[in-house]
ZAKE-78680 format. One record per residue (C-alpha): residue in one letter; x, y, z. Coordinates in pm, 1 decimal, padded with zeros to 6 digits, m for minus. Each point is the difference from the previous one (the first is absolute). Example, Ala and Ser with C-alpha at 12.3 -4.5 7.8 and 13.67 -1.06 7.14 Angstrom:
BEGIN
R resn       xx       yy       zz
R    A  01230.0 m00450.0  00780.0
R    S  00137.0  00344.0 m00066.0
//
This chain:
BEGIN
R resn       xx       yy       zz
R    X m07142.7 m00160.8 m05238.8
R    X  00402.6 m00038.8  00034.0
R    X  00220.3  00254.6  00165.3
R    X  00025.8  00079.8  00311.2
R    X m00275.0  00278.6  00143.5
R    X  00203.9  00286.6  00133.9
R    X m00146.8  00300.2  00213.1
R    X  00207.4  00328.2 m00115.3
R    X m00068.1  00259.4  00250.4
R    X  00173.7  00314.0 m00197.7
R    X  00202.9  00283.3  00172.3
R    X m00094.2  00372.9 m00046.5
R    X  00295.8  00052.8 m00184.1
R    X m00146.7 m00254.4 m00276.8
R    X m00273.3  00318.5 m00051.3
R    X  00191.6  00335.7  00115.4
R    X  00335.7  00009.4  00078.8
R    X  00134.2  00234.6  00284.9
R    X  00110.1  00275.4 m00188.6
R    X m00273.5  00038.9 m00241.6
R    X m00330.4  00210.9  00056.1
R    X m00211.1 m00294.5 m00109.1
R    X m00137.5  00149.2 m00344.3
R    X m00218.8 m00247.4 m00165.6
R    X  00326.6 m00006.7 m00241.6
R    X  00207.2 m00113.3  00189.9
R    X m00205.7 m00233.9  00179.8
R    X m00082.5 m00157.1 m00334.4
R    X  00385.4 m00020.0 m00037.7
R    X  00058.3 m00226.8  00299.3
R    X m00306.0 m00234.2 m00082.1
R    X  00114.3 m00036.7 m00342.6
R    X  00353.9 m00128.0  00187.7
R    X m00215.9 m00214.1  00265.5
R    X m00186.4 m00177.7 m00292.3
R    X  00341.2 m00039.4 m00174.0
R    X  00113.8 m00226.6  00274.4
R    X m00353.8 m00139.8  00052.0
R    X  00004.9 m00108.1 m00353.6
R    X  00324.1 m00227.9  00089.0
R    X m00119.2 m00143.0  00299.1
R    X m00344.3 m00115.2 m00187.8
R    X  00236.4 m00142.4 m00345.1
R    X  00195.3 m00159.4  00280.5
R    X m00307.0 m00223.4  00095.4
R    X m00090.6  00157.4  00348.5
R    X m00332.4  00119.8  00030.5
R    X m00024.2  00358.7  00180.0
R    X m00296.8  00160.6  00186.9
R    X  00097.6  00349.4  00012.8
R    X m00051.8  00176.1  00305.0
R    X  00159.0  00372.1  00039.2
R    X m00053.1  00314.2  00282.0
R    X m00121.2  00344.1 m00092.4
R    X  00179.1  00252.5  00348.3
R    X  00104.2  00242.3 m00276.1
R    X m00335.6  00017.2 m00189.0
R    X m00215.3  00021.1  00283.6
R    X  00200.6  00193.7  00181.0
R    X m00008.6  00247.5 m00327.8
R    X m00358.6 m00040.3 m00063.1
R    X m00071.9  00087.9  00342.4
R    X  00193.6  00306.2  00007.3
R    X m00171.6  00129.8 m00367.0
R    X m00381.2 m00103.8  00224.7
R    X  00087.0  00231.0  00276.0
R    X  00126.4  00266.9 m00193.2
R    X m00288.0  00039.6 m00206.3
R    X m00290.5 m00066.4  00243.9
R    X m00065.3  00339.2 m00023.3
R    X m00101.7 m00082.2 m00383.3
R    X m00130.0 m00296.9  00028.9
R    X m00088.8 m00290.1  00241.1
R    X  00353.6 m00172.9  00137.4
R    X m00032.9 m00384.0 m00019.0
R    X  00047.5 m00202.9  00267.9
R    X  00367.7 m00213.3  00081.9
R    X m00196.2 m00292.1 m00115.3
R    X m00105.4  00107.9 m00288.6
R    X  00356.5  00143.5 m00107.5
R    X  00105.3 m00368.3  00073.9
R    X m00280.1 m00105.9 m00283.4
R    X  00112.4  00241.7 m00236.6
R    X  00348.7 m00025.5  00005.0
R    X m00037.0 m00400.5 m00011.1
R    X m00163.9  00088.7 m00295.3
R    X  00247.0  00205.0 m00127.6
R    X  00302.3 m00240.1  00051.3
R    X m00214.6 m00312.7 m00105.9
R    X m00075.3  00165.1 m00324.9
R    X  00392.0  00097.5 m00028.4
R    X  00086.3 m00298.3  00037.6
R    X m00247.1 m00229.2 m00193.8
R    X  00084.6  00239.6 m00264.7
R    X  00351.4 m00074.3 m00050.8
R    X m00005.1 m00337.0  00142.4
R    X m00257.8 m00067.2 m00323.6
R    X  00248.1  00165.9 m00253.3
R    X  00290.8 m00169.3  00164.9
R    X m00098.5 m00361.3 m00010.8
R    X m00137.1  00086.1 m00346.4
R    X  00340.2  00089.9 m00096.3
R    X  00141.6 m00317.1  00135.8
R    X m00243.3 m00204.7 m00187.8
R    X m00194.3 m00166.0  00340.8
R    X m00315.5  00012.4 m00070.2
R    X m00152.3  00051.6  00420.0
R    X m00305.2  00237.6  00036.4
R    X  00078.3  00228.6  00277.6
R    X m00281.7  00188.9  00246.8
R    X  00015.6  00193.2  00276.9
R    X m00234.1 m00074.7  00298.5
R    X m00115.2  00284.6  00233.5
R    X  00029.0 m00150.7  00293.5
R    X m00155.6  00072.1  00375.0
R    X  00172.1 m00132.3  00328.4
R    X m00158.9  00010.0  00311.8
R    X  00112.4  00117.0  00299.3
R    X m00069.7  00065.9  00366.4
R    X m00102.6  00358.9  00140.7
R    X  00190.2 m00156.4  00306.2
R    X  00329.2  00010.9 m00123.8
R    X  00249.3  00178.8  00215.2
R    X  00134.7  00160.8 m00325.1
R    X m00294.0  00214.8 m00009.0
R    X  00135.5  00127.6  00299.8
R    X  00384.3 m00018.2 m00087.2
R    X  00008.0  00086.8 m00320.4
R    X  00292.8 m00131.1 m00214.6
R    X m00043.4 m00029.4 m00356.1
R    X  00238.1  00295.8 m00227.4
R    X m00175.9  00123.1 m00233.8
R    X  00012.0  00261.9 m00274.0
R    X  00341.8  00210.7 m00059.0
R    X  00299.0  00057.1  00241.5
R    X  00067.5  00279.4  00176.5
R    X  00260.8  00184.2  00169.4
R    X m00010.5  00043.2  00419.9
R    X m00068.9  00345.5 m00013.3
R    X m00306.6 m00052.1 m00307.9
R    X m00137.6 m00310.1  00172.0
R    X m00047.9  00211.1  00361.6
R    X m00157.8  00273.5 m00232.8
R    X m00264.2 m00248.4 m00150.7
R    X m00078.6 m00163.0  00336.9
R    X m00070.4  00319.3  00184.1
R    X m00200.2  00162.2 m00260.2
R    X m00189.4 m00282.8 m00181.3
R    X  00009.3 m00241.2  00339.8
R    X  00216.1 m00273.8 m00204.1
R    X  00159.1 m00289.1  00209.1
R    X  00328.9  00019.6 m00117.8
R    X  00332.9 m00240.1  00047.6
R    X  00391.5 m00068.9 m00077.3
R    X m00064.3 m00300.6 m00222.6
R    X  00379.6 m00005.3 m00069.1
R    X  00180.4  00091.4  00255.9
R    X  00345.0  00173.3 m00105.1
R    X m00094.3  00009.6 m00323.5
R    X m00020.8  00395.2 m00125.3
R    X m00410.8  00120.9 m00034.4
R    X m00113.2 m00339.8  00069.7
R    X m00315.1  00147.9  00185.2
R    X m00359.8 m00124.8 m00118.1
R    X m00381.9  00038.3  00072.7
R    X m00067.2 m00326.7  00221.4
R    X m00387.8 m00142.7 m00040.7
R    X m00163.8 m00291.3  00163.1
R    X  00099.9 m00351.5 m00106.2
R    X m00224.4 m00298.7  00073.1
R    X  00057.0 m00361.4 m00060.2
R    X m00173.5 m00184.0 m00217.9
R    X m00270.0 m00241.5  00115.2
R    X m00129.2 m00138.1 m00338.4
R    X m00012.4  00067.7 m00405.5
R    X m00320.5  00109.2 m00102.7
R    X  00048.6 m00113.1 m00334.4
R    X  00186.7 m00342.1  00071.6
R    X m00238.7 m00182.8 m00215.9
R    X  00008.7  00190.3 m00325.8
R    X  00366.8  00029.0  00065.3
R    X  00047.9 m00368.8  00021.5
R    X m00203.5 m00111.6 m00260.9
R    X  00172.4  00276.7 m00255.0
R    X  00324.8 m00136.9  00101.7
R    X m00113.1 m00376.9 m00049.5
R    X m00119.7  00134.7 m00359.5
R    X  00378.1  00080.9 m00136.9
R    X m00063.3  00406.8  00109.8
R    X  00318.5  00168.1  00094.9
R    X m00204.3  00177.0  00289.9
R    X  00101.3  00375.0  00199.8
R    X m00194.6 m00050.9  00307.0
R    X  00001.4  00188.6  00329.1
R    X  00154.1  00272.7 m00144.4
R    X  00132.2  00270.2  00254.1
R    X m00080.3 m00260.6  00277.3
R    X m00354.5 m00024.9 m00097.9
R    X m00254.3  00259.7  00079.7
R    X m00114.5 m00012.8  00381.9
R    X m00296.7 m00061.1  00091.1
R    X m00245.2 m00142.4  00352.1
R    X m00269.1 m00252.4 m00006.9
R    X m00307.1  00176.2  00054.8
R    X m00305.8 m00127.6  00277.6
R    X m00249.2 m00115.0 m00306.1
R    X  00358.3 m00172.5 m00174.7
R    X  00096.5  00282.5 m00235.4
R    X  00340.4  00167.0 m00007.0
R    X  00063.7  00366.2 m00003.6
R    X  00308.8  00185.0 m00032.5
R    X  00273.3  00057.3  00251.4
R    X  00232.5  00273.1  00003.6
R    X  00354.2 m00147.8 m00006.3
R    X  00289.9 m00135.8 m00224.7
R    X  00092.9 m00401.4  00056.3
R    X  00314.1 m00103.9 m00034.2
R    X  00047.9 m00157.4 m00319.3
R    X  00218.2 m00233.6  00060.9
R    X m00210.7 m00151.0  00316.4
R    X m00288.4  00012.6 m00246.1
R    X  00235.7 m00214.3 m00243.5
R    X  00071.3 m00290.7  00286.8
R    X m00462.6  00023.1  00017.9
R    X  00007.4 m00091.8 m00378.6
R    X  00265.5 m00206.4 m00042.5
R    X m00215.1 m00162.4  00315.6
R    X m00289.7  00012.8 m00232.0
R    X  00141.1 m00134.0 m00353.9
R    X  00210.1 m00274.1  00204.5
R    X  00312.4  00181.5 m00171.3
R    X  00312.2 m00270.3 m00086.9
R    X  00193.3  00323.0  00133.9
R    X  00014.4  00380.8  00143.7
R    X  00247.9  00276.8 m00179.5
R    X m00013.5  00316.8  00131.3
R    X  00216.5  00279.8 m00208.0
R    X  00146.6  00299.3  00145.4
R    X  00331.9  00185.3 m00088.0
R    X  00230.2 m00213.6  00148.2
R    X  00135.1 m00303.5 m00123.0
R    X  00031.8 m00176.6  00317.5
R    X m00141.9  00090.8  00360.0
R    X  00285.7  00123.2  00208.5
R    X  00079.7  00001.3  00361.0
R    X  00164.0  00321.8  00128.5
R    X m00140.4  00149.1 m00284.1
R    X  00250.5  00309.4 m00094.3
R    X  00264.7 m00082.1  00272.2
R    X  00346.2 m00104.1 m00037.8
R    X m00078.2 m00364.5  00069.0
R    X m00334.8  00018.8 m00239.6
R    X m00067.4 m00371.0 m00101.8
R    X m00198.1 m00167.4 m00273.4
R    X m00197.0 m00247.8  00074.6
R    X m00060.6 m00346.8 m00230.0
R    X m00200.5 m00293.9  00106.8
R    X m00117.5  00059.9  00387.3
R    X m00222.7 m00211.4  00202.6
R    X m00336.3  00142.6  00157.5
R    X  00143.0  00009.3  00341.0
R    X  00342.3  00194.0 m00105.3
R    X m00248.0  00235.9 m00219.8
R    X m00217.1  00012.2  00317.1
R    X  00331.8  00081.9  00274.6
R    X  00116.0  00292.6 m00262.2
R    X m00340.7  00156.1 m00034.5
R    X m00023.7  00016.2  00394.8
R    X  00382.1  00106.1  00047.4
R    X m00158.7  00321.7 m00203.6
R    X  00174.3 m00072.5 m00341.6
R    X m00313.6  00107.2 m00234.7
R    X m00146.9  00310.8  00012.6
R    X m00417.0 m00037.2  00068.6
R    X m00044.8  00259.7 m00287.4
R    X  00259.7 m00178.1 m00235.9
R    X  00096.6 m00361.1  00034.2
R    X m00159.8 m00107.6  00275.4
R    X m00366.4 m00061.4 m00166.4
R    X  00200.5 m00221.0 m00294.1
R    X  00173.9 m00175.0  00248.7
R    X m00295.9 m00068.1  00201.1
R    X m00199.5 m00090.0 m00284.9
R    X  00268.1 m00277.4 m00139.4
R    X m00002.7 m00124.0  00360.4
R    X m00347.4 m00015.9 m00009.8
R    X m00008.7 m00216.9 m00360.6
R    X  00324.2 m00164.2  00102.0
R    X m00218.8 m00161.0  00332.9
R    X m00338.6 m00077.9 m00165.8
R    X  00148.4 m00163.9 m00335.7
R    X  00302.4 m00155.2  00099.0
R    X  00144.6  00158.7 m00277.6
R    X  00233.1  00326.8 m00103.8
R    X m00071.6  00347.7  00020.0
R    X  00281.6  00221.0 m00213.5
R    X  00077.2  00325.0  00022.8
R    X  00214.7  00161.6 m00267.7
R    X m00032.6  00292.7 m00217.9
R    X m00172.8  00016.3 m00338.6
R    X  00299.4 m00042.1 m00210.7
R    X  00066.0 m00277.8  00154.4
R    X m00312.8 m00175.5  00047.9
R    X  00062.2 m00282.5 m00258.6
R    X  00343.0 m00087.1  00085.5
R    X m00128.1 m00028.1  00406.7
R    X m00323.5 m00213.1 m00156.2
R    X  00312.5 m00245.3 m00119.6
R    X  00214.6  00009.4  00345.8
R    X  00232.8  00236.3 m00155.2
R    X m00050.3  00313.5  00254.6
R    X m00215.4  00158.0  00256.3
R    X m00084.2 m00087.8  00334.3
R    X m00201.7 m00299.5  00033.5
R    X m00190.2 m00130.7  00309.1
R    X m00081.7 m00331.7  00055.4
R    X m00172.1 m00167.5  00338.3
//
């Protein structure tokens, strides 16, 4: 099939946006908007596989377990991360469906539930560092971590309530579901795969898998299937245009075509936060390094006109 095959790794704010309190409204809202701009990228030729990560909804869904256990059994992380790639699959699939309908493209698209294996080794187990759920002011987050025992962190540091429940975040070993996902996308599918990073799971003694309590990083999780599909390219959206170094200083600067090794000196001079830009960077390293190829980062709005060289940052080895 023609077109280049593009791994979209989708920001939060492509789901929930800061400000909003995540009703299944407004959620719907934002997806419609993401399968707007999905739609273009498709009738443009390229050929997405849709990747996206869930910190709000789990985060949410984890909250609503553990304040009715008293009612009823509270699920486990892992399962939360099941459920809420549900959710968001179906979201999207949904509008994605009416969208390219709309646009006259006639491209089945399916949602995968998708398990990624990790290690019970990991040091993140240890050091937790994925944000998850709402934010928080100081004073709230200290409240929350003294009387429900959360691990709590600055994820924005000098931004105002920037404060968030931190859980453990593994990387990603394999794709479960590589296979099916490979052969849907070989098919014509527009697929949504590893949604929310993919739920975690270990390899078992007699070869089974079983759940693991954590969030991956869905970006990371993006480089493992872009990996797995042998993806033409990597685009991970955010709400930036363009990554910046000195983010929110005077001398702020945006950053267009970088090599691996200038992307590499930034991340260790400290320029990307490891609960904000630092896993996208990483990842497009990562892709940028295996394939040979670029890795973009851009915001959603944008994501066409940085798929044509127009905008965004793009990494190249």
């Amino acid at each position: 099939m023609a077109g280049e095959l593009v791994v979209i790794a989708l920001g939060g704010n492509a789901i929930k946006q800061a400000h909003e309190e995540g009703t299944t409204e407004e959620q719907i809202l934002n997806v419609d908007k993401t399968a707007r701009e999905m739609a273009l990228i498709i009738k443009a030729g390229y050929r997405p596989v849709v990747t996206h990560g869930n910190g709000p909804q789990a985060g949410a869904l984890l909250i609503q377990q553990e304040e009715s256990r008293d009612h009823v059994p509270a699920q486990t992380l892992a399962v939360c991360g099941a459920m809420t790639q549900g959710q968001i699959g179906w979201m999207m699939q949904n509008r994605m469906s009416f969208r390219l309908l709309e646009a006259d493209i006639q491209r089945p698209v399916c949602s995968v539930i998708t398990q990624v294996e990790v290690s019970e080794d990991d040091p993140d187990f240890k050091d937790p560092s994925k944000p998850v759920g709402p934010f928080y002011t100081p004073e709230k987050a200290q409240e929350l971590q003294r009387e429900k025992g959360y691990i709590v962190r600055e994820v924005k540091p000098g931004v105002t309530n920037s404060w968030r429940r931190v859980v453990p975040s593994p990387e990603p070993i394999s794709i479960v579901e590589r296979e099916s996902i490979k052969q849907l996308v070989e098919a014509g599918g527009i697929v949504i795969a590893s949604g929310g990073g993919g739920i975690p799971v270990k390899r078992e003694a007699d070869g089974s898998f079983s759940g693991v309590d954590a969030v991956i990083d869905k970006d990371r999780a993006g480089f493992k299937l872009a990996q797995d599909i042998n993806a033409d390219k990597l685009m991970i959206l955010t709400d930036v245009e363009k990554v910046y170094i000195n983010y929110n200083k005077p001398d702020q600067k945006g950053l267009d075509s970088i090599s691996v090794a200038e992307a590499e000196g930034y991340l260790n001079d400290g320029h990307f936060l490891a609960g904000s830009m630092g896993p996208k960077v990483q990842a497009a390293i990562r892709f940028a390094k295996w394939s040979g190829k670029e890795a973009i980062i851009t915001s959603l709005d944008k994501a066409l006109d940085a798929l044509e060289g127009k905008t965004g940052t793009h990494i190249v080895k």
